[in-house]
FIVO-469668 format. One record per atom (N, C-alpha, C): residue in one letter; atom name; x, y, z; residue number from 0. Coordinates in Angstrom, 1 decimal. Layout:
BEGIN
+------+------+--------+--------+--------+-----+
: code : site :   east :  north :     up : pos :
+------+------+--------+--------+--------+-----+
:    A :   CA :      X :      Y :      Z : NUM :
...
+------+------+--------+--------+--------+-----+
***
This chain:
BEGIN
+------+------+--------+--------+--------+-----+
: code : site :   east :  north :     up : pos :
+------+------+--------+--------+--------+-----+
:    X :    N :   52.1 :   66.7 :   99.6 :   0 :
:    X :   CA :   51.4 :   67.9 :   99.0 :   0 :
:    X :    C :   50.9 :   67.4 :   97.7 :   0 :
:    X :    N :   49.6 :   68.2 :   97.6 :   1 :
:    X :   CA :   49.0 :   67.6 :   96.3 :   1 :
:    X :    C :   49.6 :   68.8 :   94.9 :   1 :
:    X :    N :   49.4 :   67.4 :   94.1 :   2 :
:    X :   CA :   49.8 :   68.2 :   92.6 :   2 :
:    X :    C :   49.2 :   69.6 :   92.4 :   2 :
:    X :    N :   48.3 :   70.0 :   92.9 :   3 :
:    X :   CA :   47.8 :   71.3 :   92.3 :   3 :
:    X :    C :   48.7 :   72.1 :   93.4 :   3 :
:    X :    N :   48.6 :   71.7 :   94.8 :   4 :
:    X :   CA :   49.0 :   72.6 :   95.5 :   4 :
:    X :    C :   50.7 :   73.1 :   95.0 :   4 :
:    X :    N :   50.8 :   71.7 :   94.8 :   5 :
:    X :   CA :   52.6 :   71.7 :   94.5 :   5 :
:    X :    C :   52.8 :   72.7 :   93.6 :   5 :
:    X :    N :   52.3 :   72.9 :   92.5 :   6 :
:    X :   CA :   52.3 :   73.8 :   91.1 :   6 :
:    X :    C :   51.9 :   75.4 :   91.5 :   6 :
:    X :    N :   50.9 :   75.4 :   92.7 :   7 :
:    X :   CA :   50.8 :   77.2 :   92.8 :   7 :
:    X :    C :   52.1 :   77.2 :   94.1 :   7 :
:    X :    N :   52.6 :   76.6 :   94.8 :   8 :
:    X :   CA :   53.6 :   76.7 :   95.6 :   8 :
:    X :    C :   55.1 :   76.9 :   94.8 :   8 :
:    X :    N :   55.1 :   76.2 :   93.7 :   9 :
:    X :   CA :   56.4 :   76.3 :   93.0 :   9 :
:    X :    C :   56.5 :   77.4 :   92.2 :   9 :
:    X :    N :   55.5 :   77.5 :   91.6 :  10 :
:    X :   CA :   55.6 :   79.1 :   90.7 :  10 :
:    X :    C :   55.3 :   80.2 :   91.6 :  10 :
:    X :    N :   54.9 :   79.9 :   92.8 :  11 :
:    X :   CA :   55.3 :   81.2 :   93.4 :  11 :
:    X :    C :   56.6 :   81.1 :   93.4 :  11 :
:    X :    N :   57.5 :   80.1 :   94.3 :  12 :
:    X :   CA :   58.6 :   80.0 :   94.5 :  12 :
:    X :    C :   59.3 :   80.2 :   93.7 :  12 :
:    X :    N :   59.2 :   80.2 :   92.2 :  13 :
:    X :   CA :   60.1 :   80.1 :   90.8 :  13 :
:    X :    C :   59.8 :   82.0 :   90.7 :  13 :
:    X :    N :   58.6 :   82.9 :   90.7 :  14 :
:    X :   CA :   58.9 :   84.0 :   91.1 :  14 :
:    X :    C :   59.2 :   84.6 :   91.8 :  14 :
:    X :    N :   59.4 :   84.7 :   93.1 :  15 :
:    X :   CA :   60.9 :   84.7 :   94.3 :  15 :
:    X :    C :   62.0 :   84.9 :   94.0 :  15 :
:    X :    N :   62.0 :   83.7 :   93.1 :  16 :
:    X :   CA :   63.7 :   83.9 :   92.8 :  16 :
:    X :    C :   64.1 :   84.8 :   91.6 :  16 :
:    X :    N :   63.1 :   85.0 :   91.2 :  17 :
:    X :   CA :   63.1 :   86.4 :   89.7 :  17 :
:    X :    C :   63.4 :   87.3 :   90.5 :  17 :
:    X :    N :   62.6 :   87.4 :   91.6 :  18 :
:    X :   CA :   62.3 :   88.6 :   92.3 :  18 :
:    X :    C :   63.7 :   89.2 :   92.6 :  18 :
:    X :    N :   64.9 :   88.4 :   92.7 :  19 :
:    X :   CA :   66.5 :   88.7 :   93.5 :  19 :
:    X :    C :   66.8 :   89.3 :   92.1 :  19 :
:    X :    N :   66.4 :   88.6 :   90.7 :  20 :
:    X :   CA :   67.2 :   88.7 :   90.0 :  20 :
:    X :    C :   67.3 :   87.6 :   88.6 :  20 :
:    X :    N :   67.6 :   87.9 :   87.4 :  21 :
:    X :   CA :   67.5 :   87.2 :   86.1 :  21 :
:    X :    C :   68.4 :   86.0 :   86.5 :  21 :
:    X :    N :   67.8 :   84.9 :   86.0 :  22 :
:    X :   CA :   68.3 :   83.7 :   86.3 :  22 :
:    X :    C :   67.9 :   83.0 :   85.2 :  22 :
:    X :    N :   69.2 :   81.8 :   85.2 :  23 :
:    X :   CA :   68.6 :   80.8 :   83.8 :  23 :
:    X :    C :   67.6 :   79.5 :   84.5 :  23 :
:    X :    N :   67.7 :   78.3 :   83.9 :  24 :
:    X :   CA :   67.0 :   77.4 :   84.6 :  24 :
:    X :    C :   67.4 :   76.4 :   85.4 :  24 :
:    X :    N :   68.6 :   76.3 :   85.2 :  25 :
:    X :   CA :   69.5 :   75.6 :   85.9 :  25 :
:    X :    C :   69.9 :   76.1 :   87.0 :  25 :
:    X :    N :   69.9 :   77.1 :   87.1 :  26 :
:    X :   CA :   70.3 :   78.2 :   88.4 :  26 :
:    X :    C :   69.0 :   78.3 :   89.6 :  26 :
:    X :    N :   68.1 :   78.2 :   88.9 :  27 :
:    X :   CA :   66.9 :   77.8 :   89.5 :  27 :
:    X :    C :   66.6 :   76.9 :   90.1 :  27 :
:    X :    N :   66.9 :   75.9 :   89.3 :  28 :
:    X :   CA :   66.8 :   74.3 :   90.2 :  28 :
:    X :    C :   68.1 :   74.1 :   91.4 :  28 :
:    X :    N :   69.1 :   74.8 :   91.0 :  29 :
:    X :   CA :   70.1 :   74.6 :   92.1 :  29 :
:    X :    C :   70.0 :   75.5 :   93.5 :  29 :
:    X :    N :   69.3 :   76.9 :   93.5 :  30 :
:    X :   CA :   68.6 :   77.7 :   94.3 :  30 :
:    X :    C :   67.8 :   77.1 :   94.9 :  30 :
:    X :    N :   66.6 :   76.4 :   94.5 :  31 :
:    X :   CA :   65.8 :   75.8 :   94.8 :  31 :
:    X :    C :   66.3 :   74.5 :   96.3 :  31 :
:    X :    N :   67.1 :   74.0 :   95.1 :  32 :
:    X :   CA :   67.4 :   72.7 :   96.1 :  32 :
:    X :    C :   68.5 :   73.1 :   97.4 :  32 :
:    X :    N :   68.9 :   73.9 :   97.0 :  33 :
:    X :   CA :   70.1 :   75.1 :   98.6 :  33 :
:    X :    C :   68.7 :   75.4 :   99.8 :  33 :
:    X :    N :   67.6 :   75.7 :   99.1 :  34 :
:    X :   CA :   66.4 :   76.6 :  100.1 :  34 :
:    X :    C :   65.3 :   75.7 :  100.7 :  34 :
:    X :    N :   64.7 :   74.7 :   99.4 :  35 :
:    X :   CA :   63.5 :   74.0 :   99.4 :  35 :
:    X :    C :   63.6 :   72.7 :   99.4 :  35 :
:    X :    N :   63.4 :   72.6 :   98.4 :  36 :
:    X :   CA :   63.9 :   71.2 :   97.8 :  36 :
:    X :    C :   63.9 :   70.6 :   96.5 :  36 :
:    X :    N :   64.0 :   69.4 :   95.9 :  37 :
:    X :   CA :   65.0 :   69.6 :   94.4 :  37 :
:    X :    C :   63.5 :   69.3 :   93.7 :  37 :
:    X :    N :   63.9 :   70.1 :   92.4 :  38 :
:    X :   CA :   63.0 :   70.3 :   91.4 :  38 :
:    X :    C :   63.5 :   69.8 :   90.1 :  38 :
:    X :    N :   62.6 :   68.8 :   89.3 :  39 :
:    X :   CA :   63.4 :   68.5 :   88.4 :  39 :
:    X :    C :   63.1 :   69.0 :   86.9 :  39 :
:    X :    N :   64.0 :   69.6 :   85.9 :  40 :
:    X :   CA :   64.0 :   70.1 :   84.9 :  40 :
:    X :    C :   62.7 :   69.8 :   84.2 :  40 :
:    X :    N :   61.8 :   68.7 :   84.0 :  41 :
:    X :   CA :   60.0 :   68.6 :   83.4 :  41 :
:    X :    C :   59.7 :   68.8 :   84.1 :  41 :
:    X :    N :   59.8 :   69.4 :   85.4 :  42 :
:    X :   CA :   58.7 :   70.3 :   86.2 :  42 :
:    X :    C :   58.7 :   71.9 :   86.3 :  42 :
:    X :    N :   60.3 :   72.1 :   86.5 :  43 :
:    X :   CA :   60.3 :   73.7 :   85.8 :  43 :
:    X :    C :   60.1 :   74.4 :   84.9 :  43 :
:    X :    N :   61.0 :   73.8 :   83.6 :  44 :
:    X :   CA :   59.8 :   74.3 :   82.4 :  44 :
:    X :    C :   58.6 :   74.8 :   81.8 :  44 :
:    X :    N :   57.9 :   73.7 :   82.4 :  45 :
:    X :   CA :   56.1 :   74.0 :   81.9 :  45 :
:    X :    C :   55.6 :   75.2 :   82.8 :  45 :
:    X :    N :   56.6 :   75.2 :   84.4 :  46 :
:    X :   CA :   56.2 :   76.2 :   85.0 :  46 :
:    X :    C :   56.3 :   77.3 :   84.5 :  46 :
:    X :    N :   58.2 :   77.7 :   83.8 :  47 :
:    X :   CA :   58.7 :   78.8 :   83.3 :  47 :
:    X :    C :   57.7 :   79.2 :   82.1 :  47 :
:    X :    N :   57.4 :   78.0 :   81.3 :  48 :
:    X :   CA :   56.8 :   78.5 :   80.1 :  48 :
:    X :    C :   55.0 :   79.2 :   80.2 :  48 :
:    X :    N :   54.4 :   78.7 :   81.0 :  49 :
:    X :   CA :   53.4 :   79.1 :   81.8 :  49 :
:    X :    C :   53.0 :   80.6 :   81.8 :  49 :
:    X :    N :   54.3 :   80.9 :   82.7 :  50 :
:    X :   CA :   54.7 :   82.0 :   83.2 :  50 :
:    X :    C :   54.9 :   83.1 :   82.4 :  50 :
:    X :    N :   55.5 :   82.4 :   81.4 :  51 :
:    X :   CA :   56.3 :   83.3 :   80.3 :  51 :
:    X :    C :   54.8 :   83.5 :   79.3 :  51 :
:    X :    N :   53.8 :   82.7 :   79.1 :  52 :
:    X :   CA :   52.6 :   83.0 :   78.6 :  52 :
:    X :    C :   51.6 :   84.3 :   79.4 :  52 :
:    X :    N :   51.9 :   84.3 :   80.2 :  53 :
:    X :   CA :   50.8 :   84.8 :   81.3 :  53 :
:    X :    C :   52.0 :   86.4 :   81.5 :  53 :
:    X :    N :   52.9 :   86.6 :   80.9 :  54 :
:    X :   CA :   53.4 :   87.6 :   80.8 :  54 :
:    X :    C :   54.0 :   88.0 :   82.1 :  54 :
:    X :    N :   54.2 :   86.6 :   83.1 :  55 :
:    X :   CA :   54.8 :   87.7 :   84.2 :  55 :
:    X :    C :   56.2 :   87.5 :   83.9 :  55 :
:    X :    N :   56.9 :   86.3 :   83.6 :  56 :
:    X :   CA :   58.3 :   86.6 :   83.3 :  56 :
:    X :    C :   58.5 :   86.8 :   81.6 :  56 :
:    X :    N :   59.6 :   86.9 :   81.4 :  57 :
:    X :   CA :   60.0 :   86.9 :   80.1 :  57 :
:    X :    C :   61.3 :   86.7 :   79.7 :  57 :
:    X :    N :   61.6 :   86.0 :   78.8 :  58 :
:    X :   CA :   63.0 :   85.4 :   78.6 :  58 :
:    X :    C :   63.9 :   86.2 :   77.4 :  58 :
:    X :    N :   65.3 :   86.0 :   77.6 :  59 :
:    X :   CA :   66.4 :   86.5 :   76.7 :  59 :
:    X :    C :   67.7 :   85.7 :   76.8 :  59 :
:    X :    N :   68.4 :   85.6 :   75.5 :  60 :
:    X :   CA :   69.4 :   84.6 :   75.3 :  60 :
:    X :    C :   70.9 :   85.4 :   75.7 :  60 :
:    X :    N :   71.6 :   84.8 :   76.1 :  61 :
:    X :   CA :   73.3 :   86.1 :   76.5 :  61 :
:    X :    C :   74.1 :   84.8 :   76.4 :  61 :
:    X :    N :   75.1 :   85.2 :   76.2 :  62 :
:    X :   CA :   76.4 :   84.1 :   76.1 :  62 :
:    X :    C :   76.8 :   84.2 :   77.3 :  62 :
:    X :    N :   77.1 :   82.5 :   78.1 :  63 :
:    X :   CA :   77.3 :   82.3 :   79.4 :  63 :
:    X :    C :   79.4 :   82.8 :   79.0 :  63 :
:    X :    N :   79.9 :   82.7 :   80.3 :  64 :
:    X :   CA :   81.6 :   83.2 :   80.4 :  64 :
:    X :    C :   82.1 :   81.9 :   79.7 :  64 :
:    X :    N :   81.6 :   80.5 :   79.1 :  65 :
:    X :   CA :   82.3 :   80.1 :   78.3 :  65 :
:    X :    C :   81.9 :   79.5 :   77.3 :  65 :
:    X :    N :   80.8 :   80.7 :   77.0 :  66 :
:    X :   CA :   80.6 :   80.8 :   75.5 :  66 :
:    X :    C :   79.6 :   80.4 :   75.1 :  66 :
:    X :    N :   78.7 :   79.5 :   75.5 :  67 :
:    X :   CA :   77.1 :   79.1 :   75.7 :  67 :
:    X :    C :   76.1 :   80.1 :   75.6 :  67 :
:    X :    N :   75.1 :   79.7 :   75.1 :  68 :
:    X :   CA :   74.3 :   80.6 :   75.1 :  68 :
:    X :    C :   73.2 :   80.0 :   76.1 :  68 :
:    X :    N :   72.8 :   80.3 :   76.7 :  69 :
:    X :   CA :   71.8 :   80.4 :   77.8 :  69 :
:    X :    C :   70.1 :   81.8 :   78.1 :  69 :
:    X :    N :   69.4 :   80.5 :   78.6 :  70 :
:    X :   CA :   68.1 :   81.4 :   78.1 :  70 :
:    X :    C :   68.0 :   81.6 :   79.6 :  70 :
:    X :    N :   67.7 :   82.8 :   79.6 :  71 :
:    X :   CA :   67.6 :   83.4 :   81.0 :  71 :
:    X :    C :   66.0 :   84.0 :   81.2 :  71 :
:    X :    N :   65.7 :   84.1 :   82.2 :  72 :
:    X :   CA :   64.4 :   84.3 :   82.7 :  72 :
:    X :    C :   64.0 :   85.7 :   83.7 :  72 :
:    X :    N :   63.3 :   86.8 :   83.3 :  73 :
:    X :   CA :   63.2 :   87.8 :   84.2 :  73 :
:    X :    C :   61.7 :   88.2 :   84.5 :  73 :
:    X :    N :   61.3 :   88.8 :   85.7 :  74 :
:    X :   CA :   59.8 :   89.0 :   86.1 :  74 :
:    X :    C :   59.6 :   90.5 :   85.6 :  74 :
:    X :    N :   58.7 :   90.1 :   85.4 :  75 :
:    X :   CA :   57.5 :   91.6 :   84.4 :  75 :
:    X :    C :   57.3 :   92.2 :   85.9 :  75 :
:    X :    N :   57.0 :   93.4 :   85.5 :  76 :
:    X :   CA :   56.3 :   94.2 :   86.0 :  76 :
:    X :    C :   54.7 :   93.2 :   86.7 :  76 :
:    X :    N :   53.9 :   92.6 :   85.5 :  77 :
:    X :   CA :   52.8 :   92.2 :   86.2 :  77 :
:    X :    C :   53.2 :   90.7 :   86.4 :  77 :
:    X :    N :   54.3 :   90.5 :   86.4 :  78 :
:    X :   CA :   55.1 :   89.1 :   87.4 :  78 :
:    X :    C :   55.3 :   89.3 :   88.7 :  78 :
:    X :    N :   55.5 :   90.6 :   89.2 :  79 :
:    X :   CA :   55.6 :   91.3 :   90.3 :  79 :
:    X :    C :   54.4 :   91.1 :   91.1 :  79 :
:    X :    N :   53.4 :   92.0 :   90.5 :  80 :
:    X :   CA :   51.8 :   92.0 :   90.5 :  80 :
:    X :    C :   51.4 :   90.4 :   91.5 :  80 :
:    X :    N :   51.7 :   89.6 :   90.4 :  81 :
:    X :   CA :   51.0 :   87.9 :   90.6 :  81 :
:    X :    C :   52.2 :   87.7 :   91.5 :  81 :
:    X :    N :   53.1 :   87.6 :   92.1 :  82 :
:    X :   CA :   53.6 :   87.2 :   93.1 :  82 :
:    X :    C :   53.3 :   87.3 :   94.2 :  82 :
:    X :    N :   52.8 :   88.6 :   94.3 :  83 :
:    X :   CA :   52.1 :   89.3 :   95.4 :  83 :
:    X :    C :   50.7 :   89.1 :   95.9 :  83 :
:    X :    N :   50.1 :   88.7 :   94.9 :  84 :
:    X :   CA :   48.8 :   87.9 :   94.6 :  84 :
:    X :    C :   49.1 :   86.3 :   95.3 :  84 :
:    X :    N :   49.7 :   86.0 :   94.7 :  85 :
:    X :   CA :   50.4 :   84.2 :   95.3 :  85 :
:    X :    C :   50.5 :   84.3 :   96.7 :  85 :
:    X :    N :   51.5 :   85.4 :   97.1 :  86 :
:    X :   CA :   51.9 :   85.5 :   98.6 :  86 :
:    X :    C :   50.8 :   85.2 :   99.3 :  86 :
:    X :    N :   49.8 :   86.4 :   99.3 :  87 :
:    X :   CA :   48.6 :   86.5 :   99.8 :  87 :
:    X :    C :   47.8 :   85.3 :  100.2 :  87 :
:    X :    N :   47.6 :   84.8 :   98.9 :  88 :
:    X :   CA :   46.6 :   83.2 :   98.7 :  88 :
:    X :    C :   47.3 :   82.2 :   99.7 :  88 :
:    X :    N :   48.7 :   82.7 :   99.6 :  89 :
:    X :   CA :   49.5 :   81.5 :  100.5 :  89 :
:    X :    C :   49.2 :   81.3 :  101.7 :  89 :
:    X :    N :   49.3 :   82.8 :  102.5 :  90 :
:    X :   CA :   49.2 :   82.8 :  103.5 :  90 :
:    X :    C :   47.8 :   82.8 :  104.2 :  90 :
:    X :    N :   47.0 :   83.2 :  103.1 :  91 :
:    X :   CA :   45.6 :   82.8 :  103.9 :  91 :
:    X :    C :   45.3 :   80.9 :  103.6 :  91 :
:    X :    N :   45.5 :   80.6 :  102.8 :  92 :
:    X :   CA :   45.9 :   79.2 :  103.3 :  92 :
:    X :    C :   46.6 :   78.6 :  104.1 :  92 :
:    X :    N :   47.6 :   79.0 :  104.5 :  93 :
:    X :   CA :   48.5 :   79.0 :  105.6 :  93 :
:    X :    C :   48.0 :   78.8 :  106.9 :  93 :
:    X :    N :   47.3 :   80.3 :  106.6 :  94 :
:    X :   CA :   46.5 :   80.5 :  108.2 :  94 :
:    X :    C :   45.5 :   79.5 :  108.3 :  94 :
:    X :    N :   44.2 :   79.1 :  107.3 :  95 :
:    X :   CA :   43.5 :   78.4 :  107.6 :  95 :
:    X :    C :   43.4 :   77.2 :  107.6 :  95 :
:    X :    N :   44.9 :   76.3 :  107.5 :  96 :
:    X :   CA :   45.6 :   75.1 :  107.9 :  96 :
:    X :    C :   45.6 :   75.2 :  109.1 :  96 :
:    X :    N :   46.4 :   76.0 :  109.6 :  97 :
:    X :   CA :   46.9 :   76.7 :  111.1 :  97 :
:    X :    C :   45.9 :   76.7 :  112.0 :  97 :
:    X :    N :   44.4 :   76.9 :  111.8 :  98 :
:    X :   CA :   43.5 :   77.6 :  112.4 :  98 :
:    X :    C :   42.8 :   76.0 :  112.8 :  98 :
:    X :    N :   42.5 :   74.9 :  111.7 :  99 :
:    X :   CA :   42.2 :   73.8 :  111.3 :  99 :
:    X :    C :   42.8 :   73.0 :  112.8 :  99 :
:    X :    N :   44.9 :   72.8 :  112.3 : 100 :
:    X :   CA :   44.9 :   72.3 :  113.1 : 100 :
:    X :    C :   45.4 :   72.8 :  114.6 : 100 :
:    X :    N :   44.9 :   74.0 :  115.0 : 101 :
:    X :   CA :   44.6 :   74.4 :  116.4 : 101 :
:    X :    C :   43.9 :   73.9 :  116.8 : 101 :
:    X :    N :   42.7 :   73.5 :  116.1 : 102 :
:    X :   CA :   41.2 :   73.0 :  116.9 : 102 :
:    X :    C :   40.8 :   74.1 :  117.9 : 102 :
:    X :    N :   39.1 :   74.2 :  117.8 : 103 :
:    X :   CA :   38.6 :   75.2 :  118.8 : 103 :
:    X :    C :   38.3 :   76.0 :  117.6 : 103 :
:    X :    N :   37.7 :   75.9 :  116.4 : 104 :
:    X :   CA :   37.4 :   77.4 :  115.7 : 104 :
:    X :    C :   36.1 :   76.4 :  115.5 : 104 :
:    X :    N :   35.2 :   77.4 :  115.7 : 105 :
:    X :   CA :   33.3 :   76.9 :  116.1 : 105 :
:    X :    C :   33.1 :   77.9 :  114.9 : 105 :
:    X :    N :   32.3 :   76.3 :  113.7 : 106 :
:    X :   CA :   31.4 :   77.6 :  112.8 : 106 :
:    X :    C :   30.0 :   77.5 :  113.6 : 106 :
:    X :    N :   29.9 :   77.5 :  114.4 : 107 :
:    X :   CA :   28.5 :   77.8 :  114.9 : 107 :
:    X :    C :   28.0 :   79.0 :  114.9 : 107 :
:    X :    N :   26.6 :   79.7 :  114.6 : 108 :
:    X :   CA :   26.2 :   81.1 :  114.6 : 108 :
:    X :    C :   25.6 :   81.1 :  116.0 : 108 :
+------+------+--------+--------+--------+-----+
***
């Protein structure tokens, strides 16, 4: 998969998992690698922070149960919005991979 694809595939996927629920970044990458496959900390980041510009998530600090403080990550309202938007894009890509390699679709008029 190409680097551009990889980057609207993962920030979908990094919104997904907002979508269950507030998560730090580490929790992320270990979700990730249970479902998808492994993602490494310079690649989530720039995604998270991205994200966190474009207002669909937004972050807050809480003390983890032993005592750490941890930056945790949650989806906006119009984080919600662009995920749904992603979904979409995905699957009509999806489909016209799919369609590709069926063979037999004639752009002839």
């Amino acid at each position: 998969m190409d680097k551009k694809m990889m980057a609207v595939s993962t920030s979908m996927l990094v919104l997904k998992l907002l979508e269950e629920g507030d998560l730090y970044g580490y929790q992320m990458i270990r979700l990730l690698e249970e479902r998808v496959f492994s993602l490494k900390e310079g690649t989530l980041y720039p995604i998270l922070h991205s994200l966190e510009e474009q207002g669909a998530v937004e972050s807050y600090e809480q003390c983890a149960e032993n005592g750490r403080k941890r930056k945790y990550y949650r989806l906006t309202k119009s984080g919600g919005k662009l995920l749904k938007s992603k979904q979409r894009e995905w699957q009509e890509y999806e489909q016209a991979i799919r369609n590709v390699l069926k063979g037999g679709v004639s752009f002839a008029g």
